[in-house]
C-alpha positions, -999 to +999 in steps of 0.1 A: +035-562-823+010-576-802+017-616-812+053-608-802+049-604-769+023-630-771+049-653-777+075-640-759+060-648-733+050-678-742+082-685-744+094-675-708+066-695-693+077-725-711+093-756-693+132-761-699+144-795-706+163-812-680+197-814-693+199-782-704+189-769-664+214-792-652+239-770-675+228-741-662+232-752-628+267-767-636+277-730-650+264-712-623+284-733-599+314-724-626+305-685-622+302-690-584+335-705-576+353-682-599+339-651-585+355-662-552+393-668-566+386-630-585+375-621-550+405-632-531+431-624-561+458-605-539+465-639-522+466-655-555+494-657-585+472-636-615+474-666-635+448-678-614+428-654-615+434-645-648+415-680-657+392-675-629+383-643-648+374-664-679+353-687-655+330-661-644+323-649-683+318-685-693+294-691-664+274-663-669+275-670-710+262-707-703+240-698-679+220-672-705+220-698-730+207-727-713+178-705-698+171-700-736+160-734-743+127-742-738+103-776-746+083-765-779+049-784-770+026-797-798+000-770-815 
């Protein structure tokens, strides 16, 4: 139980590569912007933000995953 957590966080203290923080970056931009058209949806058609809707899951989905990544560094 105790080498778990050992690695775990391990894990969270590890660097992230570079393209995969400029995905997470890209998605939360993705999250951002679509929380504002779900925010001012009564002056918008639904279709918009309908899609806008799917914006905010796929930012916040992207942004989880890239924060996963991490550089493995030689034993």
């Amino acid at each position: 139980m105790k080498k778990t957590i050992i690695i775990l966080i391990d894990r969270l203290k590890a660097p992230t590569p570079k393209f995969w923080v400029k995905t997470r970056n890209y998605m939360l931009a993705i999250g951002g912007m679509s929380s504002i058209i779900v925010m001012s949806g009564p002056f918008l058609p639904l279709v918009i933000v309908k899609i806008a809707s799917y914006g905010i899951t796929t930012g916040a989905v992207g942004t989880a995953l890239s924060q996963l990544a991490k550089i493995k560094e030689n034993d």
